[in-house]
C-alpha positions as CSV (number, residue, x, y, z in Angstrom):
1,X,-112.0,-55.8,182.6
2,X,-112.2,-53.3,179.4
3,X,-112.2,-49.8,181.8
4,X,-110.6,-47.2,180.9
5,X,-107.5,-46.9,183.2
6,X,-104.0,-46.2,182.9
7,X,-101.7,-48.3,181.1
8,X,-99.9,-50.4,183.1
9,X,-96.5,-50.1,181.9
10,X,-96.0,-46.0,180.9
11,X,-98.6,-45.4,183.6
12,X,-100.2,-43.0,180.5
13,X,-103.9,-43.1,179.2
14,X,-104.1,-43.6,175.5
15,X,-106.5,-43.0,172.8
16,X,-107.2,-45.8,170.7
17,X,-109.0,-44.3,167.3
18,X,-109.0,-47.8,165.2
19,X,-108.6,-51.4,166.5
20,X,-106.5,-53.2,164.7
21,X,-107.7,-56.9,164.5
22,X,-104.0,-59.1,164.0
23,X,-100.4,-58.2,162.3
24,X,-99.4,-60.1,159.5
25,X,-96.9,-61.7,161.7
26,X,-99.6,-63.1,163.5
27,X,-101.3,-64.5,160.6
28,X,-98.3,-66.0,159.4
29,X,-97.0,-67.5,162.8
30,X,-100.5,-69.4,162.6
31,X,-100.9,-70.4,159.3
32,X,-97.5,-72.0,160.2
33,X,-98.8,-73.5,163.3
34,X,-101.6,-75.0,161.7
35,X,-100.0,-76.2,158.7
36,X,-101.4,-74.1,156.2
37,X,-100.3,-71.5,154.0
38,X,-101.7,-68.9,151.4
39,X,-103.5,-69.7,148.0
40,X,-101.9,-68.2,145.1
41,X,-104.8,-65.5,145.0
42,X,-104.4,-64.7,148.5
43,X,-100.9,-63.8,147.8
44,X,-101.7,-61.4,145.0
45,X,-104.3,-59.8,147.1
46,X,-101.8,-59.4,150.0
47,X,-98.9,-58.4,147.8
48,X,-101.1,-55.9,146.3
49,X,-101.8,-54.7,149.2
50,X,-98.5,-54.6,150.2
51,X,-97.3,-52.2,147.7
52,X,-100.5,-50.3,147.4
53,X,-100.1,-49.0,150.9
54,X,-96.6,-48.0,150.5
55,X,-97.6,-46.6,147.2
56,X,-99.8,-44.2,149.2
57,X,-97.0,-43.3,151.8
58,X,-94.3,-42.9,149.3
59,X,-96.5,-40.2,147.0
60,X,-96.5,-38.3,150.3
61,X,-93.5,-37.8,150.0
62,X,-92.3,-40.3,153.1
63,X,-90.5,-43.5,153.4
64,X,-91.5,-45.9,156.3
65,X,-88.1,-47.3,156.8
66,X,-89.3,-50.3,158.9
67,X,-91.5,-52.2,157.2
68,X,-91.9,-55.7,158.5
69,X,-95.2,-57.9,159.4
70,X,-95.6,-57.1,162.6
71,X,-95.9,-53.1,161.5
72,X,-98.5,-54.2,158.8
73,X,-102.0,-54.9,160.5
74,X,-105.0,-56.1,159.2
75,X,-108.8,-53.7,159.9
76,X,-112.3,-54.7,158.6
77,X,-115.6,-52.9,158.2
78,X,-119.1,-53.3,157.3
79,X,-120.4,-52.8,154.2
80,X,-123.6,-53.8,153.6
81,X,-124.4,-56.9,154.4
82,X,-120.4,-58.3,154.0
83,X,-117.3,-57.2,155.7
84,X,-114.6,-55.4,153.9
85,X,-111.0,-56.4,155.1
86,X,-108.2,-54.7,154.5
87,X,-104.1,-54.0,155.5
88,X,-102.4,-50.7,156.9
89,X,-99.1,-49.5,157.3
90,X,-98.7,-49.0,161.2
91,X,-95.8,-47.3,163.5
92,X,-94.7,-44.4,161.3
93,X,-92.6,-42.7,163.9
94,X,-89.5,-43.6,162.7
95,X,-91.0,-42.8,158.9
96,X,-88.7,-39.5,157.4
97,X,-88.7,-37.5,154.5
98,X,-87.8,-39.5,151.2
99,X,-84.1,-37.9,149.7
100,X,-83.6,-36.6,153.0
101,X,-79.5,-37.0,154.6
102,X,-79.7,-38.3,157.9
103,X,-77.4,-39.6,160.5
104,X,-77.2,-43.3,160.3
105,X,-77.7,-43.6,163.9
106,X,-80.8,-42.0,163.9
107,X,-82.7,-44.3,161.2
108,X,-85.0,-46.8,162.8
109,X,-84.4,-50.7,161.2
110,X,-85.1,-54.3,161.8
111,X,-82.1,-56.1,160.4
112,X,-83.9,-59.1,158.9
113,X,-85.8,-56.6,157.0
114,X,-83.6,-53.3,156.1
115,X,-82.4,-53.1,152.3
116,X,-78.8,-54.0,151.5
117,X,-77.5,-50.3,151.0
118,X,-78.4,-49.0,154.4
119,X,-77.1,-52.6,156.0
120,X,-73.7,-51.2,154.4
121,X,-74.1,-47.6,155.8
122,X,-74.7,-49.3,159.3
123,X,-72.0,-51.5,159.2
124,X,-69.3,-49.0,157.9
125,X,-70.3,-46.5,160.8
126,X,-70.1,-49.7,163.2
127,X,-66.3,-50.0,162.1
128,X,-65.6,-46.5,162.5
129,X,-63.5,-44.9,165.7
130,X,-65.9,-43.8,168.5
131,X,-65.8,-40.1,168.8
132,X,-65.8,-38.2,172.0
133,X,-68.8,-36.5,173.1
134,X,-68.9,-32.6,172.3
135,X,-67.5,-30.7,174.8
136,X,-70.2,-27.5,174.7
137,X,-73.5,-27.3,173.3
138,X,-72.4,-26.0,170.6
139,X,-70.3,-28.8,169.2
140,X,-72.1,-31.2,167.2
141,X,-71.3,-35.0,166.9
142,X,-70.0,-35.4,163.1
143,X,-71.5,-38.7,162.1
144,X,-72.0,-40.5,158.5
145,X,-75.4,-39.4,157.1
146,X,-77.7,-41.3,154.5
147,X,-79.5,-39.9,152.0
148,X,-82.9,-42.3,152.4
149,X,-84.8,-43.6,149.4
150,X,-88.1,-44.9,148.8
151,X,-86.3,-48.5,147.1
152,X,-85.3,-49.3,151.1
153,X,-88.9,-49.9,151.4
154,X,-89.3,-51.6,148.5
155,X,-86.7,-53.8,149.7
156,X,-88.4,-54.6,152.7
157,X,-91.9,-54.6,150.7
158,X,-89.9,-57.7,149.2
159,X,-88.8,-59.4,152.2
160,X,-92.7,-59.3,153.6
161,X,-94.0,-60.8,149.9
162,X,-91.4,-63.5,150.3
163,X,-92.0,-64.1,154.4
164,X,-95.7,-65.0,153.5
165,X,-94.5,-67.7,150.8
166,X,-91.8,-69.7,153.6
167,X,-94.1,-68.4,156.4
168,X,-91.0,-67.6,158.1
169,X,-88.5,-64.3,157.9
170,X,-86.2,-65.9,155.3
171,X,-82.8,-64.0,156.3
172,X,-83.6,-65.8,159.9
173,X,-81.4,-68.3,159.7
174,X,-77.9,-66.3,158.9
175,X,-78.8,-63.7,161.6
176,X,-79.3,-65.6,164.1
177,X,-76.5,-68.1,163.3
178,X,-73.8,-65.2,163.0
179,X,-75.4,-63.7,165.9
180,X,-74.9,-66.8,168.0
181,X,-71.5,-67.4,166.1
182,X,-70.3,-63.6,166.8
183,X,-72.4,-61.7,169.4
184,X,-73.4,-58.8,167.2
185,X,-74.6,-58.2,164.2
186,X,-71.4,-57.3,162.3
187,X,-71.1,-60.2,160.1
188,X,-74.6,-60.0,159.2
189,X,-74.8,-56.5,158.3
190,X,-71.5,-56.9,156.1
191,X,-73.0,-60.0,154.0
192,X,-76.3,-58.2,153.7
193,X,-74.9,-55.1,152.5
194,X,-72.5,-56.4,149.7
195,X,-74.4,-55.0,147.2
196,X,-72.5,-57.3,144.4
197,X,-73.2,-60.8,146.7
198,X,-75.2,-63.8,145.7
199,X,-79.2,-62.3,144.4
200,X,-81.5,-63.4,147.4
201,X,-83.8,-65.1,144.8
202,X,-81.5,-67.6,143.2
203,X,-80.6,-71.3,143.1
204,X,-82.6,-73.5,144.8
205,X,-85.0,-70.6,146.5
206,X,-85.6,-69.1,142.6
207,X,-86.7,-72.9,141.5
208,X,-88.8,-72.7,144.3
209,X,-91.3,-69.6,143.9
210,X,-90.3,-70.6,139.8
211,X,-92.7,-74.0,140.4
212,X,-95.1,-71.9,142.6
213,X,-95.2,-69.1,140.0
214,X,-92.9,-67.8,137.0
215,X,-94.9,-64.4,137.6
216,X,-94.4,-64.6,141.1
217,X,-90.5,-65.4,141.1
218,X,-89.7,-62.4,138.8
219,X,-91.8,-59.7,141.1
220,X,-89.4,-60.4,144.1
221,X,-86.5,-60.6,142.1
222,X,-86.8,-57.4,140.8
223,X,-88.1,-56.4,144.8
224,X,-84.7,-57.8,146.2
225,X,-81.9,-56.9,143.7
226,X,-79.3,-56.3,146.5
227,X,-78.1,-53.2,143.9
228,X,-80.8,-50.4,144.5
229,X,-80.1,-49.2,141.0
230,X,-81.6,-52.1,139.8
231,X,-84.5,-53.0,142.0
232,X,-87.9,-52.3,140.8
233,X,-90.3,-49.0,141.9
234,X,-93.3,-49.2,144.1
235,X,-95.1,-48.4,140.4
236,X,-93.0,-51.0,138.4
237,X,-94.3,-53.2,141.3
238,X,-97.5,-52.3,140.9
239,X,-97.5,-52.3,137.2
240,X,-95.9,-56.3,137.2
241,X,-97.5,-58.8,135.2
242,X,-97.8,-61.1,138.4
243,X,-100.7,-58.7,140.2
244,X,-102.7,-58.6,136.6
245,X,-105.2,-60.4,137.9
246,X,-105.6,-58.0,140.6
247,X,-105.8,-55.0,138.4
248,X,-108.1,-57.0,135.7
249,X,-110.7,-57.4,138.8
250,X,-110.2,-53.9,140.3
251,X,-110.5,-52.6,136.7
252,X,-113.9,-54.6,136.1
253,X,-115.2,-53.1,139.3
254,X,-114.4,-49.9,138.5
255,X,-116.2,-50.2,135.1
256,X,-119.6,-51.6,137.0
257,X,-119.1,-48.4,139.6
258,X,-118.8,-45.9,136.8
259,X,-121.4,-47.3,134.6
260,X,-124.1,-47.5,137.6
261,X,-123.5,-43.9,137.8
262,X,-123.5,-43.4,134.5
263,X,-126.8,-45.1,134.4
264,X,-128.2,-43.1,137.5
265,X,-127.0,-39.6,136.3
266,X,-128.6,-40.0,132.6
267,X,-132.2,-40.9,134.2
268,X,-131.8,-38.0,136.7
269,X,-129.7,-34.7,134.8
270,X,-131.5,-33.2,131.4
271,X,-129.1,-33.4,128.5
272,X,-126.7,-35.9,129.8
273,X,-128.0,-38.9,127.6
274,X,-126.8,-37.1,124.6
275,X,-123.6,-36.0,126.1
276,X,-123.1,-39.4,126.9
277,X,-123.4,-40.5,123.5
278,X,-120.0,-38.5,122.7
279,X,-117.1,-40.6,123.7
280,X,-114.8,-38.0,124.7
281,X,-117.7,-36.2,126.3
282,X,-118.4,-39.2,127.9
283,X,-114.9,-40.3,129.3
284,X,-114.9,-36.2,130.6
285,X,-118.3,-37.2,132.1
286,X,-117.1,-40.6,133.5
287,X,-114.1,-38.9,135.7
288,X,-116.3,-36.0,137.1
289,X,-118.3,-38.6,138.7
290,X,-115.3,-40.1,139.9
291,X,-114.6,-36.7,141.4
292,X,-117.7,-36.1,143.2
293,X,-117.8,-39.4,144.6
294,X,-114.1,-39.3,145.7
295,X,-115.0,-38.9,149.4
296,X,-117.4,-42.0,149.2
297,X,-115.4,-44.3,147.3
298,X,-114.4,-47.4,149.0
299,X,-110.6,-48.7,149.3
300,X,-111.6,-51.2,146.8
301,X,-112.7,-49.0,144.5
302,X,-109.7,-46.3,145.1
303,X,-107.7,-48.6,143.9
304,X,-109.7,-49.3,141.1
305,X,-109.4,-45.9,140.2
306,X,-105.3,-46.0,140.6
307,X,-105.5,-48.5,137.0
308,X,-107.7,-46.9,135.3
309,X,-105.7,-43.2,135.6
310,X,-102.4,-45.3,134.4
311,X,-101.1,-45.9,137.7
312,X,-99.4,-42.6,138.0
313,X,-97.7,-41.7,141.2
314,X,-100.7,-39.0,142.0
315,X,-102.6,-41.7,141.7
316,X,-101.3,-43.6,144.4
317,X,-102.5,-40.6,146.9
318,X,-106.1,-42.4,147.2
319,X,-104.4,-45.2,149.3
């Protein structure tokens, strides 16, 4: 009946700070239902979303490792008179400390999701001889370690982008056939992480997202090149010609924001008219009221600022 009262399967009380409103999952498992599916804008806004969120999580210095719709949720707020939505990266307790060696068994994954190098590293310690538990305390279990990397999100930044085109999670099909076929997820894991196998994006999927979008078809190539040496960063993603019109409209927001102040700040300070006047006085000028604002800036306009500074990882902290 909305009381506060224990929850009824831990038995624990819980805080809830922010109320999410639905997971991406959930918006896609409808928009399938009802036979509908994205515009081409709303996938730029969500795939700019997408990477602008793990942008943020990445230039602290983290790396989520279990990215997947159902841990992205979509929040709104007031503003004004409208209502501003936006997307967060949720469940973080399995996130770890990018270039960090960790025990494969200890690394948190969905396997329709998790990039191709780490489904290697899962299947080779699947393979290997069980070792006996330590004896003492003081023995500790020797098990393969992986040294995680901020392109295993992008990976599964990819697999998110591509989920929202089909409207279903594309590996699916193969997982739960081998699955079914094999009762485990061995065969899977070993096709996935054959890091010189068939490009996810090619044949008849590439013509696909090639009719929907040339742009489009080239961003999650690059997002799901099995080889992490090739596969794009989060700022290569964010810097892709396919999100320009994105960055064009943050970029013209950011222009209105700056020159209102401008405006403002000339009417109310003595002397700043002529500084003004000065270009590079003016550009100096233009990025301390960026700085004073900071704390009042809206997501919107955050992101706005990422372009304008050149879409430098520091940047990307204002996510």
């Amino acid at each position: 009946n909305g009381d506060p009262d224990l929850d009824i399967t831990t038995e624990l009380y819980f805080l809830v700070f922010e109320l999410g409103e639905e997971s991406l999952d959930n918006v896609i498992s409808t928009y399938s239902d009802e036979g509908q599916s994205f515009s081409l804008a709303e996938l730029r806004n969500l795939h700019w979303s997408l990477v602008s969120i793990v942008c943020g999580l990445h230039h602290e210095g983290y790396v989520h490792m279990d990215i997947k719709p159902m841990n992205i949720m979509r929040f709104s707020r007031a503003k004004g008179d409208s209502t501003v939505t936006f997307w967060k990266l949720i469940d973080l307790d399995g996130a770890m400390k990018t270039g960090k060696k960790v025990a494969v068994k200890d690394i948190v994954f969905t396997p329709q999701y998790m990039a191709p190098e780490l489904a290697e590293a899962v299947y080779n310690y699947s393979q290997e001889p069980r070792q006996p538990p330590p004896k003492s305390p003081k023995q500790q279990e020797v098990t393969p370690q992986l040294r995680l990397s901020r392109l295993m999100d992008i990976w599964s930044v990819g697999m998110c982008a591509l989920e929202a085109i089909f409207l279903t999670p594309v590996l699916d099909p193969w997982y739960n056939e081998w699955r079914e076929e094999t009762g485990g997820e061995g065969k899977f894991l070993k096709w996935l992480g054959d890091l010189d196998g068939e490009p996810i994006i090619s044949g008849e999927m590439a013509d696909a997202l090639t009719e929907v979008h040339a742009d489009l078809c080239s961003f999650l190539t690059q997002m799901l090149a099995r080889d992490p040496a090739e596969r794009c960063t989060i700022t290569e993603c964010l810097s892709h010609s396919w999100l320009q019109p994105v960055r064009q409209e943050l970029q013209e927001d950011i222009d209105k924001f700056v020159n209102s102040k401008l405006r403002k700040q000339t009417s109310d300070e003595t002397g700043v008219e002529s500084c003004a006047r000065s270009s590079d006085a003016g550009t100096h000028f233009r990025g301390s009221i960026l700085q004073r604002m900071a704390p009042d800036i809206t997501v919107r306009t955050a992101k706005a600022k990422l372009i304008e500074k050149g879409l430098t990882s520091k940047a990307c902290s204002i996510m």
